[in-house]
N, CA and C of each residue as an Amber inpcrd file, in Angstrom:
protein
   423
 -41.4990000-219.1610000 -14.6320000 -42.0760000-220.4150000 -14.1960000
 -43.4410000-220.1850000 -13.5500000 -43.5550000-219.2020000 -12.6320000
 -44.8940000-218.8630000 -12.1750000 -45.8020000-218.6360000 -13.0960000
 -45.3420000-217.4380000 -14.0740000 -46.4120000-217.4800000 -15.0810000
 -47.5370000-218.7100000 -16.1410000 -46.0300000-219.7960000 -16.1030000
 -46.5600000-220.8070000 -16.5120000 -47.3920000-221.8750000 -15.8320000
 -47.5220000-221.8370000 -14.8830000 -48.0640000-222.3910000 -13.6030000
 -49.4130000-221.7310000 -13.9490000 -49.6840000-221.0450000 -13.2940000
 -50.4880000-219.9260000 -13.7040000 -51.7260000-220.0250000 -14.8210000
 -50.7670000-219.8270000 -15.9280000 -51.5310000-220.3210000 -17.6590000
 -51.4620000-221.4310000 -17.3340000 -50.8010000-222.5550000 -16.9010000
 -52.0590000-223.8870000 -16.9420000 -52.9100000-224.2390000 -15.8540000
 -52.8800000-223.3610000 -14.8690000 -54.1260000-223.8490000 -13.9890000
 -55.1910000-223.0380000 -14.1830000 -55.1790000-221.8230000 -14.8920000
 -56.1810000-221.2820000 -15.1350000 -57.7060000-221.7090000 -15.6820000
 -56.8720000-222.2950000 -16.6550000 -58.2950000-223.1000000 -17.4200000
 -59.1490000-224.5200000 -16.4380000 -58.3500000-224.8780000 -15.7970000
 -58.3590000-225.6670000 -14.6130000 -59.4990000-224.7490000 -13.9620000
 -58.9140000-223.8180000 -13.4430000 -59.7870000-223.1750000 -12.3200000
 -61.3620000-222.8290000 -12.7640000 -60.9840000-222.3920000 -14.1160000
 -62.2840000-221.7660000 -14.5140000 -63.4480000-222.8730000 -14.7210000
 -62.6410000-224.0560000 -15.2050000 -63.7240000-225.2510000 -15.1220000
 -64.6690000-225.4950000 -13.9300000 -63.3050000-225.5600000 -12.8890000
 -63.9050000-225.8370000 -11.3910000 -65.0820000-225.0610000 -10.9700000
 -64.6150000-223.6460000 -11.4180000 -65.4430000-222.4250000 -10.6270000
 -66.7670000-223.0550000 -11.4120000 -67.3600000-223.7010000 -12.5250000
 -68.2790000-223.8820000 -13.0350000 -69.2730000-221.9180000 -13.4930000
 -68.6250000-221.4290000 -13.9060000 -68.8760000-220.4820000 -14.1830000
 -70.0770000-220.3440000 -15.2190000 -71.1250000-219.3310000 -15.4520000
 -72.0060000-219.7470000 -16.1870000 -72.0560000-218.8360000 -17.6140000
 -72.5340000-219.0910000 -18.3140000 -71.6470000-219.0640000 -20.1270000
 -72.4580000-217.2900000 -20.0650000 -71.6460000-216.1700000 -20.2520000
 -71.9020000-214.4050000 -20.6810000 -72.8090000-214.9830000 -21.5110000
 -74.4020000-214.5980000 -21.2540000 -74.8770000-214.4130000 -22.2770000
 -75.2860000-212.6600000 -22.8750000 -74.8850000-211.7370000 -22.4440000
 -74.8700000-210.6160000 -22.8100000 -74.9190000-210.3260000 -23.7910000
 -73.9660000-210.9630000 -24.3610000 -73.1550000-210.3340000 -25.8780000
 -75.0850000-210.8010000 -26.6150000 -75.4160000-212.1090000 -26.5540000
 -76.7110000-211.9730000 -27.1520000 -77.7610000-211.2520000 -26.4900000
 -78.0310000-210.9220000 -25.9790000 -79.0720000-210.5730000 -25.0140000
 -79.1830000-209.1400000 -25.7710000 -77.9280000-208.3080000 -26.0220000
 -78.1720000-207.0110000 -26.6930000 -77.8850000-207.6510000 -27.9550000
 -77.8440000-208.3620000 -28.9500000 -77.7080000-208.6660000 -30.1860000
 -78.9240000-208.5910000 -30.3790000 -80.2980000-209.3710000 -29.5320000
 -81.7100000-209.7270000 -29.7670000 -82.5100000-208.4520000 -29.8710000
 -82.0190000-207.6030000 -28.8770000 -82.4640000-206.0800000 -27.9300000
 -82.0880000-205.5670000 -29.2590000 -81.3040000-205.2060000 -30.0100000
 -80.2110000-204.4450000 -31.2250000 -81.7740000-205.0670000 -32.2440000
 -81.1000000-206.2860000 -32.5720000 -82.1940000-206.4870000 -33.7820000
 -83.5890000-206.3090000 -33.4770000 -84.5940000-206.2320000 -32.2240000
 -85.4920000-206.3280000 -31.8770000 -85.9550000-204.6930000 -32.1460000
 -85.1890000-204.2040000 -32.0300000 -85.8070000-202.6130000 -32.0040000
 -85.5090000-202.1020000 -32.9520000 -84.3380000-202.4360000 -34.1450000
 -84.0820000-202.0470000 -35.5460000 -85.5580000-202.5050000 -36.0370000
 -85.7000000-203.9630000 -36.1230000 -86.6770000-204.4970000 -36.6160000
 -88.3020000-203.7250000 -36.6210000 -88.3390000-203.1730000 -35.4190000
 -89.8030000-202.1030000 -35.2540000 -89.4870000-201.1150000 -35.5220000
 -88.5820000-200.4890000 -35.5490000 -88.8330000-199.0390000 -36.4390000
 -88.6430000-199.1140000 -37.5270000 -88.2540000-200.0640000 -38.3920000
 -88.1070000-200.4150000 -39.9260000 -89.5660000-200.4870000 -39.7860000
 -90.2780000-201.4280000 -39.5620000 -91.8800000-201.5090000 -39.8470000
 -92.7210000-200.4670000 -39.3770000 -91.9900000-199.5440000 -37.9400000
 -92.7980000-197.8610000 -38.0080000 -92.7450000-196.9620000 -39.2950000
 -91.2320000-197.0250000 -39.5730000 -91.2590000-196.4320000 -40.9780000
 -91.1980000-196.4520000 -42.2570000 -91.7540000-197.6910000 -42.4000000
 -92.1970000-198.5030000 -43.6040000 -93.1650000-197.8080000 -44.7640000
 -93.7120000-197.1840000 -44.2360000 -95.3780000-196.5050000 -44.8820000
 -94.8230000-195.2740000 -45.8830000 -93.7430000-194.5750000 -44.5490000
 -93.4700000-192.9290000 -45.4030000 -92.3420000-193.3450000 -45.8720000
 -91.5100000-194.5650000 -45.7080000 -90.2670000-194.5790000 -46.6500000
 -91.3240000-194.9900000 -48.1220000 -92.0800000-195.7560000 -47.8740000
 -93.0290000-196.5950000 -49.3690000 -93.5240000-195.0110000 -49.7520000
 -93.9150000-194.1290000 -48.9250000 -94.6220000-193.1100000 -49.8220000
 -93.7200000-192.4110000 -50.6270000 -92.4300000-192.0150000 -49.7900000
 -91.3280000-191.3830000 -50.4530000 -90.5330000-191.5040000 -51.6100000
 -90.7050000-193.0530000 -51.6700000 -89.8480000-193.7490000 -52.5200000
 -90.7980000-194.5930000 -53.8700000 -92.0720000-193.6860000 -53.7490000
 -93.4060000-194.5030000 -54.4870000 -93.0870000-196.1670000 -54.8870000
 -93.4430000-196.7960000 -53.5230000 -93.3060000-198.1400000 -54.0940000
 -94.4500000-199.1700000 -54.5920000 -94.6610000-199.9060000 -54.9820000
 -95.8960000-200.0150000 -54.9230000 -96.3740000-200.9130000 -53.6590000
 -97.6790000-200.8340000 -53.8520000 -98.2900000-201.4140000 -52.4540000
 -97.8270000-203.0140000 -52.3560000 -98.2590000-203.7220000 -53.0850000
 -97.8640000-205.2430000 -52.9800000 -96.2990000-205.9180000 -52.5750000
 -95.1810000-204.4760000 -53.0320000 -94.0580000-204.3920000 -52.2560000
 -93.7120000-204.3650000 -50.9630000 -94.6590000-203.2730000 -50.4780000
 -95.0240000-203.0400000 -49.3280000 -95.4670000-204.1140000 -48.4310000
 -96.4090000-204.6080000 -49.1190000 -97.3450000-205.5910000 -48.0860000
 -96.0200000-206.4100000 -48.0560000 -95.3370000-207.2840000 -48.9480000
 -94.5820000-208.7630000 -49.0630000 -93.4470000-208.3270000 -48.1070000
 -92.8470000-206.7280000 -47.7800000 -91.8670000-206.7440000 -47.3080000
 -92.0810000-206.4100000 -45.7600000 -93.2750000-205.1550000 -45.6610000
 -93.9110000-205.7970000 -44.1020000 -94.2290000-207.4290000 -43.8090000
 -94.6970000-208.1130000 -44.5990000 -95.2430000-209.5870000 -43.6780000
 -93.6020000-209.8080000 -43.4530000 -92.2250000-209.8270000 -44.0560000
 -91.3770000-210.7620000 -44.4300000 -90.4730000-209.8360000 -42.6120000
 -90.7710000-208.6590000 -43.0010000 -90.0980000-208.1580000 -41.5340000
 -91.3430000-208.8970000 -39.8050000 -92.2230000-209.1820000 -40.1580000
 -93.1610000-209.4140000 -38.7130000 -92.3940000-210.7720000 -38.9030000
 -92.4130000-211.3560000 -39.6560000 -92.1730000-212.9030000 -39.2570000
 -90.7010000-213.3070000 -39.0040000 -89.6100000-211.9820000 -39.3210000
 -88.4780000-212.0540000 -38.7410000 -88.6970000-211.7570000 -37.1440000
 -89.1840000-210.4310000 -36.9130000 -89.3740000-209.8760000 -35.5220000
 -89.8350000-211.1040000 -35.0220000 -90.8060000-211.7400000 -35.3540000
 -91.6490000-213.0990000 -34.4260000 -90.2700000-214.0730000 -34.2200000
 -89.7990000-214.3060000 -35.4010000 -88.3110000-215.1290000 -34.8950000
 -87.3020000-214.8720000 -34.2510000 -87.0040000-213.8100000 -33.9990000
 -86.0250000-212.8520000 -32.8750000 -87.0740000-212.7860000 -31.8820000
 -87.9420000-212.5350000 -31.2910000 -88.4700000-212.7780000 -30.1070000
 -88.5370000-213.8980000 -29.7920000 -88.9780000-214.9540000 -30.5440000
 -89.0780000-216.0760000 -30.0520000 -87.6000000-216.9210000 -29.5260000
 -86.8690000-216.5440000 -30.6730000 -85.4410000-216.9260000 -30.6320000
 -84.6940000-216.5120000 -28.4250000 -84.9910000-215.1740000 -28.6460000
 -84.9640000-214.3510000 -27.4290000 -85.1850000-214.8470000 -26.1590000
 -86.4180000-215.6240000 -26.1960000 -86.9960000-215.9680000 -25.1840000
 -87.1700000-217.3910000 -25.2020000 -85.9620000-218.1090000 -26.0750000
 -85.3820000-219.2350000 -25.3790000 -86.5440000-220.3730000 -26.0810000
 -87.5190000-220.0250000 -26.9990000 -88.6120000-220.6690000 -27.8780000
 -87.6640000-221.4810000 -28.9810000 -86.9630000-222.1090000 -29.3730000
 -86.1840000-222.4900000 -30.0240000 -87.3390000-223.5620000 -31.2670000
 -88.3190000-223.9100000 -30.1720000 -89.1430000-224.8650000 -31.3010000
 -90.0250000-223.9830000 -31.5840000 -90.1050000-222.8520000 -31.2420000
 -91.7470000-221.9380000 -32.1320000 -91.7450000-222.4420000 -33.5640000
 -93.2220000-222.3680000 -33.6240000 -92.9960000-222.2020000 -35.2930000
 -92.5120000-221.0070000 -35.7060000 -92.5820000-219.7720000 -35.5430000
 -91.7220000-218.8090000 -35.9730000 -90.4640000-219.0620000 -36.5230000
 -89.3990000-219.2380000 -35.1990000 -88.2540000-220.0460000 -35.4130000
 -88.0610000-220.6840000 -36.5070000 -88.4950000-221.9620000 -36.7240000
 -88.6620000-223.4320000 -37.4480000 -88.7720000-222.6340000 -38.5610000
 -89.8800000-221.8280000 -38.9150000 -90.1370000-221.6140000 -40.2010000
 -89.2620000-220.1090000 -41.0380000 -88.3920000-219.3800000 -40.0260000
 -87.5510000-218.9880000 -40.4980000 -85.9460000-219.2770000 -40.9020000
 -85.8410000-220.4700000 -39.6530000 -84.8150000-221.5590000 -40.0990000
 -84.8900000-222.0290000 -41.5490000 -85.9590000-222.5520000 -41.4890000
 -86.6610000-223.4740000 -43.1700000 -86.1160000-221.9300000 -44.1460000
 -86.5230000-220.8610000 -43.8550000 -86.2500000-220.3010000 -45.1900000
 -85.4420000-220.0850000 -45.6220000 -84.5120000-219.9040000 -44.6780000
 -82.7710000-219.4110000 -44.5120000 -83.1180000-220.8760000 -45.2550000
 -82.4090000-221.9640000 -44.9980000 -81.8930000-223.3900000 -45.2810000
 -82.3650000-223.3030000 -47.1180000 -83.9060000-222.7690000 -46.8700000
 -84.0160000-222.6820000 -48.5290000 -82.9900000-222.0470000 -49.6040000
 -83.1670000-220.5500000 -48.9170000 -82.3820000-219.5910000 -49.5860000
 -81.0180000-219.9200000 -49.9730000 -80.2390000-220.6990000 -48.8490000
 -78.6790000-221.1740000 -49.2230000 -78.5620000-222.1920000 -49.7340000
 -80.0910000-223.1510000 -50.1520000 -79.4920000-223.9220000 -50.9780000
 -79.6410000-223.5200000 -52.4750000 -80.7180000-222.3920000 -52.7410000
 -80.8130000-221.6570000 -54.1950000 -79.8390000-221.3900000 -54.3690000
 -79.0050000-220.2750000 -53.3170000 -77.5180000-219.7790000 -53.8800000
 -77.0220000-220.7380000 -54.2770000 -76.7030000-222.4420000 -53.7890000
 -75.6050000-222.5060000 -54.1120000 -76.4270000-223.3860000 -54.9570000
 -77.0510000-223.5130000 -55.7900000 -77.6630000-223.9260000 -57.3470000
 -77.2150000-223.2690000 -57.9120000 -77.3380000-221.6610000 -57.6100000
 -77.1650000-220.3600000 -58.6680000 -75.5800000-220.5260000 -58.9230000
 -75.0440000-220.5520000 -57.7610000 -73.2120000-221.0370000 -57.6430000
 -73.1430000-221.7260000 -59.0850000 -73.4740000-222.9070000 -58.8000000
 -73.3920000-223.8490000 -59.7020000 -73.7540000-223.8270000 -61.0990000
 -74.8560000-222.8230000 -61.4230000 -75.6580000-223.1650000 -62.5900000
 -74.4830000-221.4070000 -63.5120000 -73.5920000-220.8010000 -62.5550000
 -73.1200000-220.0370000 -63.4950000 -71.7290000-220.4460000 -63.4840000
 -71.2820000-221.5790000 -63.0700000 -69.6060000-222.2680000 -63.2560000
 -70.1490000-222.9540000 -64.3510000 -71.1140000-223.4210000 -64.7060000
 -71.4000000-224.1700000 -65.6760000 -71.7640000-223.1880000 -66.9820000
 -72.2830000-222.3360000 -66.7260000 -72.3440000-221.2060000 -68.1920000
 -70.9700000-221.1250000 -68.4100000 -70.3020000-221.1330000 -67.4760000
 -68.7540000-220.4040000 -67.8740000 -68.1190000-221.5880000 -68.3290000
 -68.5150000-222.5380000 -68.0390000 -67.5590000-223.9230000 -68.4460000
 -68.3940000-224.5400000 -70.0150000 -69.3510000-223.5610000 -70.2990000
 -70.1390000-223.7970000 -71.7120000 -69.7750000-222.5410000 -72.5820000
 -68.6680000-222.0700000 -71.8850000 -68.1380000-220.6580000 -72.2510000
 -69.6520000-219.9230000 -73.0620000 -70.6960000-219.6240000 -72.2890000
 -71.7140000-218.7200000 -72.4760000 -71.5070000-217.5150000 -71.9000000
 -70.3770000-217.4850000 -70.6860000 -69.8720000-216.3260000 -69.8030000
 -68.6530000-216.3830000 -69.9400000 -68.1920000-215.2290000 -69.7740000
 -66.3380000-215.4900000 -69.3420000 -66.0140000-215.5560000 -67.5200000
 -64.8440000-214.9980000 -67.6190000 -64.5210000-215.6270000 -66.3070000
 -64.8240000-214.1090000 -65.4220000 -64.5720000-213.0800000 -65.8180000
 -65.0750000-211.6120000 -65.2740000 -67.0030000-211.9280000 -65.2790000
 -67.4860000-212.0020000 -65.8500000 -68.7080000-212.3150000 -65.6540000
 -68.9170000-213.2220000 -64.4090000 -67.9970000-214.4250000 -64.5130000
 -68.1610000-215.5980000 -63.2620000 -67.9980000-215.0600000 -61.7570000
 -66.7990000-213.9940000 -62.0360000 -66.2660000-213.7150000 -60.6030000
 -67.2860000-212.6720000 -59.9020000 -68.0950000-211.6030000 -60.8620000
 -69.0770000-210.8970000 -60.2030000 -70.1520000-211.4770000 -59.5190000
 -71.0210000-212.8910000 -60.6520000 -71.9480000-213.1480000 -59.8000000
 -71.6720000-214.2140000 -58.5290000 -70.3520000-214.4000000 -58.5430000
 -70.0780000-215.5770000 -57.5370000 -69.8050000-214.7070000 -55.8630000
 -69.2310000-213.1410000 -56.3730000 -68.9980000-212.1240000 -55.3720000
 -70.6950000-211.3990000 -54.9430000 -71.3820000-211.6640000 -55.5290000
 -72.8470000-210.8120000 -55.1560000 -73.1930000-212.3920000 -54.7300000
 -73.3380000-213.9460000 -55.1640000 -73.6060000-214.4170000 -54.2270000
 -73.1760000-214.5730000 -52.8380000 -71.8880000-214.4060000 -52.8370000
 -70.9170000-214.6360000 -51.6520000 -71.4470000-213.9320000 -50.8640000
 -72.1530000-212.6430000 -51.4200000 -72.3280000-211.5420000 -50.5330000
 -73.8770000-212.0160000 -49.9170000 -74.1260000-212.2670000 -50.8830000
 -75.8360000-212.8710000 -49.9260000 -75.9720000-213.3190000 -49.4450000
 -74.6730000-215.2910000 -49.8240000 -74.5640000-215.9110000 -48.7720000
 -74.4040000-215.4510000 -47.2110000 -73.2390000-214.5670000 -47.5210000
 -72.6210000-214.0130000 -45.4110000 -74.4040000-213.1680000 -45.2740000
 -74.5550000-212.6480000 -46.1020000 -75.6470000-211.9330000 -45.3860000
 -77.0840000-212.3210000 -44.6810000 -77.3160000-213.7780000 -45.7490000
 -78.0200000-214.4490000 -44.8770000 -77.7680000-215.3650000 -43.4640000
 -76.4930000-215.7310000 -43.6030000 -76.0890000-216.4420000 -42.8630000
 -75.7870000-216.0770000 -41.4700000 -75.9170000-214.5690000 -41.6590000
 -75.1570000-213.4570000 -40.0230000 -73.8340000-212.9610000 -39.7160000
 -73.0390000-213.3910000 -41.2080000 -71.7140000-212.8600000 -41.4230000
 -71.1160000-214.3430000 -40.8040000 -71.7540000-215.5580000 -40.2950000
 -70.7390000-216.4650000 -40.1320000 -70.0440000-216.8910000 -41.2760000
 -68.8640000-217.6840000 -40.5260000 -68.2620000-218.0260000 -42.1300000
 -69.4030000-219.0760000 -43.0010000 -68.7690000-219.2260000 -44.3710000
 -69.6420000-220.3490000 -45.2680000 -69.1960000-221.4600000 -46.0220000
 -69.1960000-222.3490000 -45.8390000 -68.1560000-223.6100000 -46.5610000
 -69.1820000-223.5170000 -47.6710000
C-alpha cells in the first residue's frame, strides 16, 4: 500500500517541485555533432586527396557540411529562427518529400509490373534507410 501511495504522489510531487526540463542529453548531442562536424571539414582535403575525388565534389560537400555546422550552432544557441536553421529545415522537408515520390513512383513500376516485388523491397529498404537517416533516427510515418 505504501508503495502505491508513493507511485501516485510522485508524479504529483515532481510537478509541484516545478523542476526544470535535463537539458544535457542535448547540450552534448550539439557538443558531439559540433566537433564531428569540424574535423570532417579539417579532414576533408587529405581524405579528397587520398581518395582522388574530384574538386567540385569537394567544394559541394564542404559548402553542404558549413551550412550544417551553421545549423547546429545556431540550433545550439537557442537561434531557432536563423536562417541557417530555416534553411536547413527547408532542405530536410525537401529531401523527405522526394523520398516519398521515389516511395511512390517505384510501387507504381511494380504495380506496372516493370519491377518485381524483390526489386520493390530493396529500393523501399535503401529509402527507409535515408528516410531514418535524414530524419535523426526518429521514427517515420
Amino acid at each position: 500500500m505504501t508503495l502505491v501511495v508513493q507511485g501516485l504522489l510522485l508524479p504529483v510531487a515532481v510537478r509541484w517541485a516545478k523542476l526544470p526540463p535535463d537539458t544535457s542529453v542535448d547540450e552534448k548531442h550539439d557538443l558531439a555533432e559540433t566537433v564531428a562536424i569540424n574535423e570532417a571539414i579539417k579532414v576533408m582535403p587529405q581524405l579528397a586527396v587520398d581518395l582522388r575525388s574530384e574538386p567540385k565534389i569537394v567544394e559541394w560537400l564542404r559548402q553542404e557540411y558549413e551550412a550544417h555546422l551553421a545549423s547546429v550552432r545556431a540550433r545550439s544557441a537557442g537561434a531557432h529562427g536563423d536562417p541557417a536553421v530555416l534553411q536547413h529545415q527547408n532542405c530536410l522537408a525537401l529531401r523527405l518529400a522526394l523520398i516519398a515520390h521515389e516511395r511512390g513512383t517505384v510501387v507504381r513500376l511494380r504495380d506496372e509490373r516493370r519491377i518485381d516485388d524483390t526489386v520493390l523491397r530493396r529500393l523501399r529498404a535503401a529509402l527507409d534507410s535515408e528516410e531514418i537517416r535524414l530524419s535523426g533516427g526518429a521514427a517515420v510515418e
